[in-house]
C-alpha positions in Angstrom: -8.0 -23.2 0.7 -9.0 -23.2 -3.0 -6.7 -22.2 -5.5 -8.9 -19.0 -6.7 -9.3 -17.8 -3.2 -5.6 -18.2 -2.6 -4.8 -16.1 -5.8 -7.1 -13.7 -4.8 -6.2 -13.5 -0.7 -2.9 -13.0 -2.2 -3.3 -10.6 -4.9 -5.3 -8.1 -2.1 -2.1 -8.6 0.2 0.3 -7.4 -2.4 -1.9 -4.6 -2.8 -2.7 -3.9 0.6 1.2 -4.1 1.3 2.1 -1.7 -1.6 -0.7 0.9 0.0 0.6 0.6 3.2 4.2 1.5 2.0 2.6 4.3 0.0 0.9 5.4 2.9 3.6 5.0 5.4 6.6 6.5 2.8 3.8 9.9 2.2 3.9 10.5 5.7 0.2 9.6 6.7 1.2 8.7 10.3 2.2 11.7 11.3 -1.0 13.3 9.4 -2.0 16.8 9.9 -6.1 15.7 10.4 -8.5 13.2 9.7 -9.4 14.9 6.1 -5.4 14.5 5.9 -5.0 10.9 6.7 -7.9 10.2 4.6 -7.1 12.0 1.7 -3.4 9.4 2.0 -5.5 6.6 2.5 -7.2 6.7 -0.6 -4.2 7.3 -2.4 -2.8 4.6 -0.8 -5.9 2.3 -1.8 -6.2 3.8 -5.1 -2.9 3.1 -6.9 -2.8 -0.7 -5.8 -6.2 -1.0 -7.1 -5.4 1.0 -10.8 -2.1 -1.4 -10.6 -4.1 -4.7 -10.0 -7.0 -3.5 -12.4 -4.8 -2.8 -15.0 -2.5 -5.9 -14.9 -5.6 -7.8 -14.4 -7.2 -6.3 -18.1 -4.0 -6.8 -19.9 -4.3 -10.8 -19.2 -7.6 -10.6 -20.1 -6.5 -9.1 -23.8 -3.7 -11.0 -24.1 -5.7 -14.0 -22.9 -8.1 -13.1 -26.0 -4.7 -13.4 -28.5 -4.3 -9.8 -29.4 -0.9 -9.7 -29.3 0.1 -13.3 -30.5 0.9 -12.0 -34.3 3.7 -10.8 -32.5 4.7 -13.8 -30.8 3.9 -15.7 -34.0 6.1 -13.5 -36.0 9.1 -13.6 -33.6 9.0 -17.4 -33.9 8.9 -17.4 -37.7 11.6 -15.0 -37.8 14.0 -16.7 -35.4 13.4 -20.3 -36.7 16.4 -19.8 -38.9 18.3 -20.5 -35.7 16.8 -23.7 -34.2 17.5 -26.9 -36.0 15.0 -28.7 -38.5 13.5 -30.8 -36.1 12.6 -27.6 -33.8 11.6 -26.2 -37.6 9.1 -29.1 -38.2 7.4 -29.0 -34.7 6.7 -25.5 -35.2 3.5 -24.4 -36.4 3.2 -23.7 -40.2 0.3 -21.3 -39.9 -0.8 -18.8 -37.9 -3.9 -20.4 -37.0 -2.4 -23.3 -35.7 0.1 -21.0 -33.7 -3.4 -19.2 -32.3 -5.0 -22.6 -31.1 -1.8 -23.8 -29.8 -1.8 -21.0 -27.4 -5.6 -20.4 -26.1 -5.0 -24.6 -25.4 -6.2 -23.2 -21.9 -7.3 -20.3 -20.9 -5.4 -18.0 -18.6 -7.2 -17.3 -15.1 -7.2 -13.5 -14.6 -10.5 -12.9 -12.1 -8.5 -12.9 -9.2 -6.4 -9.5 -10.2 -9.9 -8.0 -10.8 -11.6 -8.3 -8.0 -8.5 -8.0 -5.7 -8.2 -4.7 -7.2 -12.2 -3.9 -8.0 -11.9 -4.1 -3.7 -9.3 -1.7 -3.1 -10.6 0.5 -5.6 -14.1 0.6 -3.6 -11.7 1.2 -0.2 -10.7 3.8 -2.2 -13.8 5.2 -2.9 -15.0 4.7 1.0 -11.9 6.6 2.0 -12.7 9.5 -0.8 -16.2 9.4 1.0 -14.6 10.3 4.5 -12.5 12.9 3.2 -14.8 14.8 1.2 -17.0 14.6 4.6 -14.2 15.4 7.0 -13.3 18.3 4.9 
């Protein structure tokens, strides 16, 4: 298996797992009616797929370097600390901190469609209840 499809077979596990525990922990087995289990059901598919969608948009910005002035800045401040070779092997500007880091670009497609698919199991399951109810 392919190292994407791994990621992403994996990522949709995790999320599947965290729905069924959501599901199991809100009481859907013992559900009061269909409109009932599928109103937990998409609960259960829903907040996996917010989790994974979210996570998988923060990469993506990170990815992009909006928060490396911080990371720059942190290193700056605590090179007082390392010795002069660490010092010297530092970056001297921020730019060069910047290329440094987007060297290779993190993979983040996996988290989004893992969770753009629960979040459409979500909306299935929203379908059935607003039609069972």
């Amino acid at each position: 298996m392919k190292g994407a499809a791994r990621r992403y077979l994996l990522s949709l596990a995790a999320g599947v797992a965290l729905g069924a525990a959501l599901f199991v922990g809100r009481g859907g087995l013992a559900a009061a009616g269909d409109a009932e289990a599928y109103r937990l059901l998409c609960d259960a598919a829903f907040v996996p797929a917010a989790l994974l969608l979210s996570l998988g948009l923060f990469v993506f910005v990170a990815d992009d370097g909006v928060f490396d002035i911080f990371g720059y800045t942190f290193m700056r401040a605590t090179a007082i600390f390392h010795g002069k070779e660490a010092r010297e092997a530092m970056p001297k500007t921020y730019y060069d901190y910047h290329v440094m880091k987007h060297s290779k670009k993190a993979d983040f497609r996996f988290l989004l469609a893992a969770g753009a698919t629960l979040l459409a199991l979500a909306f299935v399951f929203l379908l059935l209840f607003s039609l069972a109810g």
